[in-house]
C-alpha positions as CSV (number, residue, x, y, z in Angstrom):
1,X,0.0,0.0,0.0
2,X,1.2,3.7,-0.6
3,X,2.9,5.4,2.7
4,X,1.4,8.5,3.3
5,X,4.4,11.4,2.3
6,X,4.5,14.3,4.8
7,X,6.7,16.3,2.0
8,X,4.6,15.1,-0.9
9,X,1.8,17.6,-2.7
10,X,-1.8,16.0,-2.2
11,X,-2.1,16.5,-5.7
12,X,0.8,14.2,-6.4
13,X,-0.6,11.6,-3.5
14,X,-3.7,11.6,-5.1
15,X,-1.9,11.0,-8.3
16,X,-0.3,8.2,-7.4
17,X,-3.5,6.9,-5.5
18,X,-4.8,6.8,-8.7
19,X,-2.3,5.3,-10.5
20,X,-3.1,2.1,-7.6
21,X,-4.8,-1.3,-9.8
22,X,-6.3,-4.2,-9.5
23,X,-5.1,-7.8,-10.7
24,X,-7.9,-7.3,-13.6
25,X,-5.7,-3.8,-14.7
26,X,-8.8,-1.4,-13.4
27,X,-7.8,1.4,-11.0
28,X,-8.9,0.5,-7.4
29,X,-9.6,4.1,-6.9
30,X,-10.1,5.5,-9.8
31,X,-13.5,7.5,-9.3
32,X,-12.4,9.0,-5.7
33,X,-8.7,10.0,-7.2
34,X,-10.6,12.4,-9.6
35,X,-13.1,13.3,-7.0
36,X,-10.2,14.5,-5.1
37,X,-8.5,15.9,-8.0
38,X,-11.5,17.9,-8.5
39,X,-11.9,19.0,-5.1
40,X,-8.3,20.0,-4.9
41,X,-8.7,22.4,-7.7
42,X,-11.2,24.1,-5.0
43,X,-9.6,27.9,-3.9
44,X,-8.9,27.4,-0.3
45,X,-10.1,31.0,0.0
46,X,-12.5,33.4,-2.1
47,X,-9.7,36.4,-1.3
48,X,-8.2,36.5,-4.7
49,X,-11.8,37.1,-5.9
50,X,-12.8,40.1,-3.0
51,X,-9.9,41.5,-4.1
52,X,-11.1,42.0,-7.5
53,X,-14.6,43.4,-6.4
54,X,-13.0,45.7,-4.1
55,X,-10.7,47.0,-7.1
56,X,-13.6,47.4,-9.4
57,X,-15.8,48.9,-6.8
58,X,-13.1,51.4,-6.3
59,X,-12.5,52.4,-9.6
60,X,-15.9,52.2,-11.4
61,X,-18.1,54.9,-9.1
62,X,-20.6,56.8,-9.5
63,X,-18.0,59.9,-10.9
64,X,-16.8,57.1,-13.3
65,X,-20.1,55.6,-13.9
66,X,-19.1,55.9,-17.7
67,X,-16.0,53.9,-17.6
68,X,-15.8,51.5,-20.3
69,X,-15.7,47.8,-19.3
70,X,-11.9,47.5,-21.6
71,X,-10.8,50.5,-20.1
72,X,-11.8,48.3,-16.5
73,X,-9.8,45.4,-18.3
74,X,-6.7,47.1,-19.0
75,X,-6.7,48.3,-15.1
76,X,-7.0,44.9,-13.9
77,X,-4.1,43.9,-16.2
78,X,-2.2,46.0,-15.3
79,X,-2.9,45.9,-11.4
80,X,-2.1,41.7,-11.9
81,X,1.2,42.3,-13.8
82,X,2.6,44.5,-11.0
83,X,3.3,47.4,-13.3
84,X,4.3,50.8,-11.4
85,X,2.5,53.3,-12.9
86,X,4.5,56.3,-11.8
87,X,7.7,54.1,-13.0
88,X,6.3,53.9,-16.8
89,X,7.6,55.4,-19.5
90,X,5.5,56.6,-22.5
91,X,6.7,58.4,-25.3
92,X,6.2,61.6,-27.2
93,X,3.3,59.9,-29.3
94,X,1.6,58.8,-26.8
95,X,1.9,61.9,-24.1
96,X,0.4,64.1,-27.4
97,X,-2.6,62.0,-27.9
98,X,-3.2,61.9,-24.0
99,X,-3.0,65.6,-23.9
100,X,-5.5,65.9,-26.8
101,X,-8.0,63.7,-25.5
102,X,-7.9,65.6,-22.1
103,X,-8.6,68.8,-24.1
104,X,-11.2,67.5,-26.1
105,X,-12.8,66.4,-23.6
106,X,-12.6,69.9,-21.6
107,X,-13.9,71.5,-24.6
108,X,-17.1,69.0,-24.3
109,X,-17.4,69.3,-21.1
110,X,-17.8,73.2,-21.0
111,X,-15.0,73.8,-18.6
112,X,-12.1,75.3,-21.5
């Protein structure tokens, strides 16, 4: 029988669990090795997900109401790939068509 391995994953346990057959050639245990493979794909926690909400819930308010759900997107992106944003560079191109866009949208807004 298979010795239970303190240092072992329970993935790979379960793995070899399954791997475990009878003189015939079936698997022993096949059905509960991929119940447990199943249930080991489970999030121990739901944090990864609050986070998420708690991002969007910040960013999309009722002064952004009209965010676009890419421009969302792109935030969560970038929030996951760690990216400083006072660190990043742009260059001239894009900086002009920033400046622009803020204009324009002054001008539409009544405020320039």
């Amino acid at each position: 029988m298979l010795e239970p391995n303190s240092t072992a994953a329970m993935d790979q346990t379960w793995m070899k669990i399954s791997e475990i057959r009878e003189s015939i050639g079936q698997a022993k245990f096949g059905l509960l090795a991929k119940v447990m493979s199943h249930i080991l794909a489970i999030p121990h926690s739901n944090a990864s997900c609050e986070r998420i909400f708690s991002f969007v819930r910040k960013n999309r308010t009722d002064f952004r109401s009209s965010m676009k759900t890419e421009t969302l997107e792109s935030l969560l992106v970038v929030k996951q790939e760690g990216i400083v944003c006072y660190k990043r560079q742009f260059d001239k191109v894009m900086l002009k068509r920033c400046k622009g866009a803020t204009a324009m949208s002054l001008q539409d807004s009544g405020v320039v």
